[in-house]
ZAMARGU-4260 file (C-alpha; in steps of 0.2 Angstrom, whole numbers, plus 5000, padded with zeros to 4 digits):
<rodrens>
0) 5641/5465/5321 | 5643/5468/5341 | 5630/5453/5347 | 5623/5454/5366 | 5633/5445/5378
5) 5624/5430/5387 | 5635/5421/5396 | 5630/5401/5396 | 5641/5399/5412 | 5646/5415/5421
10) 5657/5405/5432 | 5666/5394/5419 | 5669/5412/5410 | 5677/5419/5424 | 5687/5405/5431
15) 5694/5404/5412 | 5698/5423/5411 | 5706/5423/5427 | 5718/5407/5420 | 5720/5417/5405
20) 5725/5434/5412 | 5730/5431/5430 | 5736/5411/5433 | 5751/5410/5441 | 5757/5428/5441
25) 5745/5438/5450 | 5742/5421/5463 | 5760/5421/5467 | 5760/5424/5484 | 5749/5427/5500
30) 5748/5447/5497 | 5745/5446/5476 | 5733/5436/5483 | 5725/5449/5494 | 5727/5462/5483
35) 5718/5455/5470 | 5702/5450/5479 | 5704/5470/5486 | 5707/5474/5468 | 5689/5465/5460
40) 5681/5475/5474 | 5690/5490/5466 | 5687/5487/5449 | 5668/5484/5455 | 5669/5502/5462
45) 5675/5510/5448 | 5665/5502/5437 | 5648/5507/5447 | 5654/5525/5447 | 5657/5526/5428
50) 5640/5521/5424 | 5627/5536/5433 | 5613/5523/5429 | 5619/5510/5440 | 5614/5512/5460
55) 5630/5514/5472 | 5626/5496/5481 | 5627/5488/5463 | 5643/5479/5467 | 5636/5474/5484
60) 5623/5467/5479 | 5631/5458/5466 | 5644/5451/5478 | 5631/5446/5492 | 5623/5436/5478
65) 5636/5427/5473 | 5644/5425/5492 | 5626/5417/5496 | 5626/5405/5482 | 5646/5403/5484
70) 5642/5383/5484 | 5639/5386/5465 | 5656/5392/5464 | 5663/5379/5475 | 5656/5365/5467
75) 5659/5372/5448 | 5666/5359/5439 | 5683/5372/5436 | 5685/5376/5453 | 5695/5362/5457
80) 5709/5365/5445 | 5707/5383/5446 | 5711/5381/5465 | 5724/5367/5463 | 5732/5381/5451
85) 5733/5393/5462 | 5738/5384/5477 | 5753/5378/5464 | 5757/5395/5461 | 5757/5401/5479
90) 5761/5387/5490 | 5773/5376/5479 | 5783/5386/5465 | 5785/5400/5480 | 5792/5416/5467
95) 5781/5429/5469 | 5782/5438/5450 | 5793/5453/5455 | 5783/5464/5440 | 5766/5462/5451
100) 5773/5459/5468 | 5778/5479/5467 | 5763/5486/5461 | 5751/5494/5473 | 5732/5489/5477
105) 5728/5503/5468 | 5736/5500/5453 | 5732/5482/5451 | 5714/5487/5453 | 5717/5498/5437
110) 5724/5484/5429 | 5711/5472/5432 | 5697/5486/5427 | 5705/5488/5410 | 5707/5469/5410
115) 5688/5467/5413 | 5683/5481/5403 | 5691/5475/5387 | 5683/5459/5389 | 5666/5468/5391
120) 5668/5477/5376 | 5673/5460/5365 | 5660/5452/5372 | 5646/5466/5373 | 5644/5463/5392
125) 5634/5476/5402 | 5641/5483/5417 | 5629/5471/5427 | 5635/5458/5419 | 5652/5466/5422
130) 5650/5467/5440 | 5643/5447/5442 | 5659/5443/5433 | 5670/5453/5445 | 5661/5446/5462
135) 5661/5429/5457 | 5680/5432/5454 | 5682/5438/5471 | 5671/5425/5479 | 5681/5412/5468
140) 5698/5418/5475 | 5695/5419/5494 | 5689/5401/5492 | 5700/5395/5482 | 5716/5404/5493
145) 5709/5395/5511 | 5717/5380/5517 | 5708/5362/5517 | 5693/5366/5528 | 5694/5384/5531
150) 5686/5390/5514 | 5671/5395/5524 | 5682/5406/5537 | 5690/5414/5522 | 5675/5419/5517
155) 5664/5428/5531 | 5682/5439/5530 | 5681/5443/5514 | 5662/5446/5518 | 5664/5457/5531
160) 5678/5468/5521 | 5670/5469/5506 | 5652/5474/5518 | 5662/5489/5524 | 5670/5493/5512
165) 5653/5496/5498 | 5640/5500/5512 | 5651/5515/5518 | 5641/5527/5509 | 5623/5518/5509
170) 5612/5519/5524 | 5611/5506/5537 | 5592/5505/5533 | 5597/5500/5513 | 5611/5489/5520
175) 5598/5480/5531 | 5585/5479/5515 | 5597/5474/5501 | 5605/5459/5514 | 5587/5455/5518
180) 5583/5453/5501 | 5597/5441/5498 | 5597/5431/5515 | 5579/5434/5523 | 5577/5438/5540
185) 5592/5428/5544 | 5610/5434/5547 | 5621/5431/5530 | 5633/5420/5542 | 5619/5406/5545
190) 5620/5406/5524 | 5638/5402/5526 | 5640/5393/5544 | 5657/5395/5555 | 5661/5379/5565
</rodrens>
């Protein structure tokens, strides 16, 4: 019997998944790092273009959601030890897993779709659900990969690519409506303040 998937945590589900698939391997140096946040944002595109139903700011707006509550995420009771983790695997251990180190953006993202859609089919997961998963997975890594104090830095970048990269093909006025809905009148930065 394939029950609906409600997820009691999305971000304790996420974090776990992450462990499970990814820890230390793919967060073994500064560039696996890189190219898996770029490879979520992938995934998220691939995923919204399989699915004809879904609108082409789906991702977007799942990641500005989750960038605007990123405090959630920061103060989840995994974070901690999922970014202690990854620090270890990164900044202490220092050997990058030869395997992922030579495989592209590209295919990485194709790795983490299948990875994601797996776990969406075991679980019964829609692909909004899907896309939640992937945006609090890339919000979670460009927090977890900044330095003491410069999580908040990391993460207007990883804004700003990600904004560029999904509102390409939308028009500025749907850019301006779907940030507005998230952040009111305000700029998103004033959500996320830079010293």
């Amino acid at each position: 019997m394939n029950q609906k998937f409600t997820p009691l945590d999305p971000i304790a589900e996420t974090i776990t998944l992450a462990h499970e698939l990814y820890m230390p391997r793919l967060f073994s140096s500064a560039e696996l790092i890189s190219c898996s946040m770029f490879a979520a944002a992938i995934a998220g595109a691939e995923i919204v273009k399989a699915d004809p139903e879904l609108a082409p700011s789906a991702f977007f707006d799942a990641y500005a959601r989750r960038f605007k509550a990123h405090e959630d995420i920061m103060n989840h009771v995994d974070f901690s030890s999922f970014k202690a983790d990854l620090e270890t695997s990164w900044l202490i251990v220092r050997t990058p897993d030869k395997l992922w180190s030579g495989l592209s953006k590209t295919v990485l993202a194709t790795i983490m779709v299948r990875d994601f859609e797996n776990w969406r089919q075991r679980e019964g997961m829609s692909d909004l659900q899907l896309l939640d998963h992937l945006a609090i997975l890339k919000v979670a890594i460009s927090l977890a990969a900044a330095g003491p104090g410069a999580e908040l830095s990391f993460l207007k970048d990883d804004y700003c690519s990600t904004r560029a990269q999904f509102t390409s093909g939308i028009s500025k006025k749907d850019v301006t409506r779907l940030e507005q809905q998230h952040f009111g009148m305000c700029d998103p930065f004033a959500i996320v303040p830079i010293g």
